[in-house]
N, C-alpha and C positions, 0 to 999 in steps of 0.2 A: 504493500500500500504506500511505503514514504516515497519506494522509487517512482510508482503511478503520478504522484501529489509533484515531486519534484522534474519528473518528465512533462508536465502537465505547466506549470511555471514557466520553466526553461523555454517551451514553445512559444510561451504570450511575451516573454524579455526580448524572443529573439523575433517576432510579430512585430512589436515596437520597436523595433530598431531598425526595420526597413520599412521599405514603402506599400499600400495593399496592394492586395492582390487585384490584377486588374480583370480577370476573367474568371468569372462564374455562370452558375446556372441562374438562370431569369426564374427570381422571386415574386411572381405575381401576387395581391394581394385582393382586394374587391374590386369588384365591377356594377357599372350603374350604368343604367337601370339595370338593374341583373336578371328581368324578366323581358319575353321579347313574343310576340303572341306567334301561334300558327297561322301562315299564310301571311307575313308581312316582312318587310323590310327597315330595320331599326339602325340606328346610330349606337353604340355603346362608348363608354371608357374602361380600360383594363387598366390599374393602376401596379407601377412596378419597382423594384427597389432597382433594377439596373436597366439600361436602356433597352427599349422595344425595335430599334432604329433596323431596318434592315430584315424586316419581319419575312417571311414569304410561303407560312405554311402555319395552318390552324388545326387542331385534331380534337375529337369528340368522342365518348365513349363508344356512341351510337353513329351510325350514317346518317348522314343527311342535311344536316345545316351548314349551312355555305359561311365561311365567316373571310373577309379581307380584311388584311393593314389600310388604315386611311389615311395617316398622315403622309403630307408632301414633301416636309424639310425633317431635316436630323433635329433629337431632343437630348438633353444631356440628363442624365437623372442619374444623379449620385446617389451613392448607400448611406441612408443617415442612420438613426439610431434606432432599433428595433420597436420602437412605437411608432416609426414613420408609417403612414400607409401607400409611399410613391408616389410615382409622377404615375397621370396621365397619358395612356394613346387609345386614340380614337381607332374603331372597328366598324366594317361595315357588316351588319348581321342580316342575313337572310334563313328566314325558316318557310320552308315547305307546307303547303294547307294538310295533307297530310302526317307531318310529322308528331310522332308521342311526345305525350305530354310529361312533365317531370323533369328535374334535377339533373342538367348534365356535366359532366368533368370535364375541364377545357384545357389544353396546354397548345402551346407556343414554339415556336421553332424560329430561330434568328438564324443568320450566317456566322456567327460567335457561338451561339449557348441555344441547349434546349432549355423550357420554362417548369418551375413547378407547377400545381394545380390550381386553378383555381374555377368558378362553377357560373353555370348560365343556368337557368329558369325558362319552360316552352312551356305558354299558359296557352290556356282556351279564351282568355279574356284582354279587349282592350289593355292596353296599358297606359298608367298613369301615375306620373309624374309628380312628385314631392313638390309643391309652390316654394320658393323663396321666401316667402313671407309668414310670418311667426304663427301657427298652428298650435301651440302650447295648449288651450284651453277650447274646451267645445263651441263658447260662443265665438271663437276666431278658426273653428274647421273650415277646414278648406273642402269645397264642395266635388262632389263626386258620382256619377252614376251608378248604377249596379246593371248588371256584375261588372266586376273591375279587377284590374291587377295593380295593386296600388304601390309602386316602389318610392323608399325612399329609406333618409338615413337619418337613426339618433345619434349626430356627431359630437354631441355632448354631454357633459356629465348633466342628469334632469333635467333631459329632455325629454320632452312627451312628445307624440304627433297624430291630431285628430284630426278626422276625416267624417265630412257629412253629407247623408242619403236620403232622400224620402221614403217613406217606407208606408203598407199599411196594414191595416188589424190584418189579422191569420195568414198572411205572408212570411211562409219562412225562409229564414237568413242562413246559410255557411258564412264562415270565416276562418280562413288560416292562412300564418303565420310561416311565410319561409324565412328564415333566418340563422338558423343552426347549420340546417340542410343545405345551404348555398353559399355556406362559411367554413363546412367541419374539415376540408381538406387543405385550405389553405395554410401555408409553412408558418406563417408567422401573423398569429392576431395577439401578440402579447400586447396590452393596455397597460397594466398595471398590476404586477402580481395581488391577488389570485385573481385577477375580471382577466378573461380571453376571451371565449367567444358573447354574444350576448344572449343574453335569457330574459328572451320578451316575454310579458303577459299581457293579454290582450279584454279588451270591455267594450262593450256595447251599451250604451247611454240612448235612454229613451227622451221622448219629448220634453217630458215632466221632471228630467234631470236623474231619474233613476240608474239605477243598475239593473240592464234586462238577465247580461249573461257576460259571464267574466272566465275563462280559463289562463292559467299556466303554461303547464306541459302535457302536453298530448301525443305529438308525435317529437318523442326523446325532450326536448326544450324546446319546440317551438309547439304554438298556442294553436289550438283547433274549437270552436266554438260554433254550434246551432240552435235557432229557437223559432218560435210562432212571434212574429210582432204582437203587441199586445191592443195597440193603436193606430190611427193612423197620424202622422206627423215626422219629424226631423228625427233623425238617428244617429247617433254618432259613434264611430268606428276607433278607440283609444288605443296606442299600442306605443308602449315605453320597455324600458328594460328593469326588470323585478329589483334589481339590487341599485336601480336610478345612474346607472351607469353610463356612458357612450363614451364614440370614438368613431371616427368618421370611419374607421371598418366596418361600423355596427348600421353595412346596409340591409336592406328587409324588403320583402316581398307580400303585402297580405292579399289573398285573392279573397274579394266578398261575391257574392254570388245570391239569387232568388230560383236557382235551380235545382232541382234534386241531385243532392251528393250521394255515390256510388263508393259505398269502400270495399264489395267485393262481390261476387255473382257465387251460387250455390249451387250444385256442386264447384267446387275451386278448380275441378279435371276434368278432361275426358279423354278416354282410350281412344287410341287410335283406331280410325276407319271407321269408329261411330261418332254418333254426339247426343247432347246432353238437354233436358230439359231444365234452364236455368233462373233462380230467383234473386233477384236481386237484391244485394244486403244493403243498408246505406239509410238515410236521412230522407223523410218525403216519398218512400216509397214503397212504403208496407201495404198499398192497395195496389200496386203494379202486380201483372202477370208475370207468367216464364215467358222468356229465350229463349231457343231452342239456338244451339252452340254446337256447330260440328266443329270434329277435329282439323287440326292443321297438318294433315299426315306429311308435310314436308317440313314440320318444324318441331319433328319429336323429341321429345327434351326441353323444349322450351316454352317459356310463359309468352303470350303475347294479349298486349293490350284489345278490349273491347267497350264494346260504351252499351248502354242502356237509352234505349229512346222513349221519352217519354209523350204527352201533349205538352210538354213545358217546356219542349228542348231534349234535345239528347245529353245524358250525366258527361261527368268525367270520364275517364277512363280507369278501369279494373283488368287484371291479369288472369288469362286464366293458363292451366296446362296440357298443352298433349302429352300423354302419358303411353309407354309401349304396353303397362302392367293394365290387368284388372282393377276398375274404383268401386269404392263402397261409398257411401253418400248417406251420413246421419246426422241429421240438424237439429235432432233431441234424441231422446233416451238410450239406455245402452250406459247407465250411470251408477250402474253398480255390478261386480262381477255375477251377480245373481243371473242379470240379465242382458248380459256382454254380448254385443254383437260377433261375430263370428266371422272371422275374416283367414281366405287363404293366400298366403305370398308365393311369390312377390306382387305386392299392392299397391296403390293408395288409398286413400281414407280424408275424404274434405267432412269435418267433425265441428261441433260448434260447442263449446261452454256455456247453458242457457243460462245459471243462475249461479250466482256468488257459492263459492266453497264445493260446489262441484265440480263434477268430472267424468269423462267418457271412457270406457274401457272396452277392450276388444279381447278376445279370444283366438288364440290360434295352438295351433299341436306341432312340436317340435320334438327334435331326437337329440339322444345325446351325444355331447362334442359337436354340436353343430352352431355355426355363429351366424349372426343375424343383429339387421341393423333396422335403427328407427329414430326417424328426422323428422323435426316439426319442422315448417314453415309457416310464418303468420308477422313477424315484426318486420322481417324485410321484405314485406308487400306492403308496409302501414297498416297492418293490424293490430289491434293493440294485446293480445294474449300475450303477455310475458310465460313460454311454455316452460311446464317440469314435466316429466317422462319416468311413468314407474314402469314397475312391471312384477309384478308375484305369480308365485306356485299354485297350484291348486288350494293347498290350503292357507291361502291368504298371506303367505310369509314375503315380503320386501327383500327380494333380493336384489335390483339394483335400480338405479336414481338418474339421473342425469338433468340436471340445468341449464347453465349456458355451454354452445356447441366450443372446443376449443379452437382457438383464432391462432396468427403466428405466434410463436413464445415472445416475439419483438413488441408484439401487440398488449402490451400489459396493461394498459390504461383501457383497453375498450374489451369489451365482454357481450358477447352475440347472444340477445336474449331468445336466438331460437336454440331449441336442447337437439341434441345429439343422441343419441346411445348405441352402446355398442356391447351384446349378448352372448354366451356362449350355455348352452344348456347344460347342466349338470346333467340330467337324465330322462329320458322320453315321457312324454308326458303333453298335458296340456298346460299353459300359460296363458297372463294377465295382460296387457301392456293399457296403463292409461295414460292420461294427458289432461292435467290444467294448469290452472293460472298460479303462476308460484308465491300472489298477492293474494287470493282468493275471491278473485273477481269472476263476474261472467254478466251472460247477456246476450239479446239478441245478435249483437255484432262480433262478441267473443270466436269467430272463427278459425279454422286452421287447416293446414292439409299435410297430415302425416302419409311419410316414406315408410313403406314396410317390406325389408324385402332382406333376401338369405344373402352373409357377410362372409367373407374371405380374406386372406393376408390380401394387404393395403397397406398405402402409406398415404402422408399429406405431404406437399412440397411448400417452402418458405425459405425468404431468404432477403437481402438485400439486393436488387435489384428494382429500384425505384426510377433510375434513368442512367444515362449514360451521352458523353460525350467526348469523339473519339474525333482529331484531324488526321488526315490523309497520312501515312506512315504510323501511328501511334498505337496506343492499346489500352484499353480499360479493364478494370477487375469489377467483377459482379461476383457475389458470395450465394450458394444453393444450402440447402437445410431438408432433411426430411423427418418429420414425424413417421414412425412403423406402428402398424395393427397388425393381431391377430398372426401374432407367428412370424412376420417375413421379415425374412433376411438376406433376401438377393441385392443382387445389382440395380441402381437406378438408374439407363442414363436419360441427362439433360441436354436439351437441346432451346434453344429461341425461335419462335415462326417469324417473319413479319422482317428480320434485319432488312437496313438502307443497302443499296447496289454496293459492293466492296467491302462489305462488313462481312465477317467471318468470326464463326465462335470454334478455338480449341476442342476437340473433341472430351466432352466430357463425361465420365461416369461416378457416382456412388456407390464403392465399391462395398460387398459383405463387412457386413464391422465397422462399419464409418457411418455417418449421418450427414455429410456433407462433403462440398467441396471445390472449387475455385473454376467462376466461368472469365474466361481470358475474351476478351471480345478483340478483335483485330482487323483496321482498317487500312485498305491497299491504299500505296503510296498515290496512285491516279485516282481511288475516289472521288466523287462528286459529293456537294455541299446537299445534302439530304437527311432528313429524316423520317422515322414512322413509328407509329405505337406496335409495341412486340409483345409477343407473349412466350411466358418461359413455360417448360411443361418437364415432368417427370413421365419415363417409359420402363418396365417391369415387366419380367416373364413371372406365371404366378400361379401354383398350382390349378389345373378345372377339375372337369370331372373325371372320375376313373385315374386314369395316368395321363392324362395329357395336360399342355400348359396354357395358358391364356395371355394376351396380352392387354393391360391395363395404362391406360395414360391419364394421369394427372396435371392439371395447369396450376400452374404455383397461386397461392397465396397474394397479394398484392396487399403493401401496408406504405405508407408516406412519411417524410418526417414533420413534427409538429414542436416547435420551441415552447417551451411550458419553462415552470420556476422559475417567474422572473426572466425569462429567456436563455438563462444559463442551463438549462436543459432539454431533453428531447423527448418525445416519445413516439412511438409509431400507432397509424389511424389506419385502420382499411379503406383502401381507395382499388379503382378497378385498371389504372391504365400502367403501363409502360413505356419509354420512350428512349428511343436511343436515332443520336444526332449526328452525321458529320458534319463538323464546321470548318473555319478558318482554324491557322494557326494557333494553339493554347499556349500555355505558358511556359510547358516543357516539350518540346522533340524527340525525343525518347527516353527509355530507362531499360539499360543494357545489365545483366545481370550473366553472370559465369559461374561455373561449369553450366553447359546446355545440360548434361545429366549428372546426376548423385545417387551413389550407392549409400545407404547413410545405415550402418549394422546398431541392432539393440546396445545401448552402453558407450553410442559414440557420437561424435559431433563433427557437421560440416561448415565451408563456411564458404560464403553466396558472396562477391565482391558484384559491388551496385554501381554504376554510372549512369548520372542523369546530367543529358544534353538539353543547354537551356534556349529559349529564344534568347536571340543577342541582350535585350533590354530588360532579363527577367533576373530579380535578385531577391525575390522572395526564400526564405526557408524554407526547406521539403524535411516530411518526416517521411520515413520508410518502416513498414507496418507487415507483417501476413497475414493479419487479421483487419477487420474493419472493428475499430473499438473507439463508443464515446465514451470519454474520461476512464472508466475501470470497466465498463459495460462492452462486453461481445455482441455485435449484431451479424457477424459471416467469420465462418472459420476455414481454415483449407486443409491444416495441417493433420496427417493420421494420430489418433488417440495415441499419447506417448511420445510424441515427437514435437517440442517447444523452441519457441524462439530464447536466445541463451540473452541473460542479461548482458553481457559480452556484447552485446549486438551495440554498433554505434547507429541509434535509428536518425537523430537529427542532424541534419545538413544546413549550414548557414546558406546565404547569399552566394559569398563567394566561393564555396565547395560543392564537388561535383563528385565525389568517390566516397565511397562506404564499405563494409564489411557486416553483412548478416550472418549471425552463427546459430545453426540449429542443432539442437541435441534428443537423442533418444534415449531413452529410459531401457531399462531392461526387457523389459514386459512392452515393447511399443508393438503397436498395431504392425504385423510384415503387410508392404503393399507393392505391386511392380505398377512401373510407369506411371503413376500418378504425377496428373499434370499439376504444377503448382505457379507462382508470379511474385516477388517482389512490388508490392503497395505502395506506390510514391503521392504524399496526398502534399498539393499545394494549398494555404486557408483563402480562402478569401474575408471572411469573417473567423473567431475564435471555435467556432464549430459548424462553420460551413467550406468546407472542400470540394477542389479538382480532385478527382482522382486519375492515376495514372498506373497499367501494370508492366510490370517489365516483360523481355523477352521469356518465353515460356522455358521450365525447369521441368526434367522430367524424373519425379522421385523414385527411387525405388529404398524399400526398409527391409531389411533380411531378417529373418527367421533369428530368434534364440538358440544358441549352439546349449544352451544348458536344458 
């Protein structure tokens, strides 16, 4: 720990003693209006800690919205102090009248730097625009129709911002609140330790000065609210920050609406090559008919948005699934083992929580040594079920539990309130599995759609790869991770879909006995200035049935970094995209690392000589790492169990030095591995804990056997 604290110093003495770092990745922070309707063309601002100049590519979770750079002349936008929200640059946005609605993840591509994340809003509704003028108090709301998309921002401390509608008697109202949702992935909203993102509560103010309907939190921290007007007259729409907080980050989105809201269609599946007669769950619509919902048999596996039409208008959008398994469909009873529906796997099951403190259980007959998995879905469609997941014997015994599903180990701060489980039968027989609310809620909207289906060795992939940027000749280091289930212990390998033209990844694999291990990304000297969102994946051979083997593929995990404590800390958020960039020339030209191979036997120690060639102007410090580590914290490892980098190692490089010595050492007992490919770590700061990263020429390890 003193050498971490005093490695850790050393870097920030020798930071300040040169000049910054001039090239990083593009810190985007908010964007206004950050809602932009379907079927129109809108203006935005992207606000950024380093310059946008030189823009020429916009990417989206999803297909389909067009976005260009608009500005005509260069901006200079310096990195000030981690409560800046940046400079502005203007975007031209276009959305498609078809395009789904919802929360998209947006990143940037410059001829320098790829961008972190930050988030756009595609509403059904108008959008409108926060006035200039002081909105504080109901009698100065700023006037507004319904439905609306009402953006804007609380950029200070007690601010409030009212909005006013006409409204009349038994008209009911939606209201919610984007603002968590179209903030949570952005790298840095530190305000003021502990205020980061903002936690709106929102109210509804009648004619008479009442309070009609007031929420919190609904969906995570942002505010959802519906009622019957009670009159006819003025209405006013309130939406400040619960702890009276702001910061010109703290932009928001409230959509009001006199439409019936749609939060889910029942059943939530249907099997492939038939369909479904569907009811719809939501707000205003307990006297609508079914749907009838066929399948998308070219979209099995996946959810895809639907609407409900009403005479009012056609709702929101709601997700349903094609499913390849048999559905079962119980929207009540089936709430006590007595008289448990009976379901055979592999299934699904769209289930509903009618009433507080209950719960749905299902019947099935298993053998024993046989494993078996079962996944709720319900919060990451916006349901509000917080699910727990039992499962008992015949006679009633609680053999096991499950909560929230697990997320990367990176991901410590965020916790997936859909439950997981994962079963293996003691002995044949019949079983329990239920599902409720882990608050003891329920209700008509309580829905959910459980996975039920026979389990096998598995794994999950995770790891640091959040972006990448590599110039033409160069090479970056990306770190893999795998969580194992149920037995396996094979080989993973890793691969990236999606690389820019000239990018190449090291062959990689996760060998028996490892968990992880080092993706080398490599860009040819003639590359072109390009990027694209990638996705990383894990592949496995894995026991089937009888004697034969299967192959399974997994897509990693995706988590972002988030400045918390004050800024001086991090933590990772699930986010969906990956990006890897070629640009212009970076800070460093390469990092040359020797022997090309090492034989490195249990009880012995090698040692890696480092050279890194600078741009002529570049005299920033380099540390050199084989891990990616903030402060004492591992987030990618490469090295085989048993084989450390030696204190011995001189990791810091000033300005003016360009040569090092890495020494790694193995233990008695280390992991034997052939060829495993490894990289030398060269991180340039741009900030105290934001880095270039850079990897060296590839190493090709090998660890021998214990002669004892």
């Amino acid at each position: 720990m003193q050498r971490a604290i005093y490695t850790a110093v050393l870097f920030v003495l020798l930071l300040s003693q040169s000049a910054p770092a001039k090239i990083g990745f593009r810190q985007l922070t908010a964007v206004y209006p950050v809602a932009v309707q379907r079927g129109t063309e809108q203006t935005v601002q992207v606000r950024s800690n380093f310059t946008l100049d030189n823009t020429y590519a916009t990417f989206f979770d999803r297909p389909g919205i067009v976005m260009k750079f608009a500005e005509t002349e260069p901006i200079e936008a310096p990195r000030k102090n981690r409560g800046s929200i940046g400079t502005p640059f203007r975007f031209q946005v276009t959305v498609p009248d078809d395009q789904p609605t919802g929360v998209y993840e947006m990143r940037v591509a410059t001829r320098q730097a790829v961008s972190s994340i930050t988030h756009l809003l595609v509403t059904d509704y108008p959008v409108v625009e926060e006035a200039r003028d002081n909105n504080d108090l109901p009698e100065a709301a700023q006037p507004v129709s319904v439905p609306a998309a009402i953006c804007g921002v609380c950029e200070k401390a007690e601010d409030v911002d009212c909005f006013r509608f006409k409204g009349t008697a038994g008209q009911r109202i939606t209201a919610q609140v984007y603002a968590q949702r179209v903030t949570e992935c952005i790298h840095i909203m530190v305000v003021k330790h502990p205020v980061y993102h903002m936690n709106p509560v929102l109210t509804l103010i009648g004619p008479s000065g009442q309070i009609v309907a007031e929420n919190d939190n609904y969906y995570g921290g942002d505010s959802f609210l519906t009622c019957e007007l009670p009159e006819d007259g003025d209405y006013t729409v309130k939406i400040r920050d619960v702890r009276y907080a702001g910061n010109e980050k703290f932009t928001y989105c409230v959509e009001v609406s006199d439409r019936p809201f749609l939060q889910a269609m029942f059943p939530l599946a249907v099997q492939v090559g038939q369909s479904i007669e569907a009811k719809p769950v939501g707000f205003g619509l307990e006297k609508e008919a079914t749907l009838t919902i066929p399948a998308a048999d070219d979209r099995v596996g996946e959810w895809r948005p639907v609407r409900y039409r009403t005479s009012n208008g056609p709702t929101n959008e709601a997700l349903v699934l094609t499913s390849p398994h048999r559905q079962y469909a119980l929207g009540e009873g089936s709430d006590s083992p007595a008289n448990a529906a009976e379901i055979e796997l592999p299934c699904g099951v769209s289930g509903r929580v009618t009433a507080p403190d209950a719960a749905q259980y299902f019947a099935f007959d298993a053998r024993q040594g046989e494993r078996y998995l079962f996944e709720v879905e319900a919060h990451r469609h916006g349901l509000p079920l917080d699910a727990l997941i039992e499962l008992f014997n015949e006679d009633g015994q609680l053999l096991a539990e499950a909560d929230d599903a697990p997320h990367s180990p990176h991901a410590g701060a965020y916790s997936a309130k859909d439950s997981r489980l994962r079963f293996r039968a003691p002995a044949d027989g019949r079983y329990y599995v239920s599902v409720r609310d882990l608050n003891g809620r329920g209700g008509e909207h309580y829905v959910y759609y459980l996975r039920a289906e026979p389990d096998g060795p598995d794994f999950d992939l995770f790891g640091e790869y959040y972006y990448a940027m590599l110039a033409p000749g160069t090479r970056m280091l990306w770190f893999a991770g795998i969580r194992r289930h149920n037995g396996f212990d094979g080989p993973v390998e890793i691969g990236v879909e999606g690389l820019p033209d000239g990018v190449t990844l090291t062959p990689a694999t996760i060998p028996a006995g490892m968990n992880h291990c080092a993706l080398i990304l490599s860009a040819d000297k003639d590359a072109k200035i390009d990027a694209s969102l990638v996705r990383v994946f894990g592949k496995a051979k894995v026991a089937g049935s009888g004697k034969s083997e299967r192959e399974i593929k997994r897509y990693g995990i995706v988590t972002c970094e988030l400045q918390q404590g004050g800024g001086s800390a991090q933590i990772r958020w699930p986010c969906k995209t990956q990006i890897v960039g070629v640009t212009q020339p970076l800070d460093l030209v390469r990092v040359e690392a020797s022997p090309a191979e090492i034989d490195l036997q249990p009880g012995g120690r090698a040692e890696i000589k480092v050279r890194i060639v600078r741009q002529n102007d570049n005299s920033d410090p380099a540390t050199l790492a084989m891990s990616h580590m903030y402060y004492t914290n591992s987030c990618g490892d490469q090295l085989p169990p048993g084989v450390t980098l030696s204190s011995q190692s001189r990791t810091q490089l000033k300005g003016n030095e360009s040569e090092s010595t890495i020494i790694l050492e193995a233990s008695k007992d280390a992991l034997p591995v052939k060829n495993l490919p490894i990289a030398v770590m060269a991180r340039v700061y741009v900030t105290y804990n934001i880095s270039t990263n850079y990897a060296s020429t590839p190493i090709s390890l090998t660890v021998g056997a214990s002669e004892e």
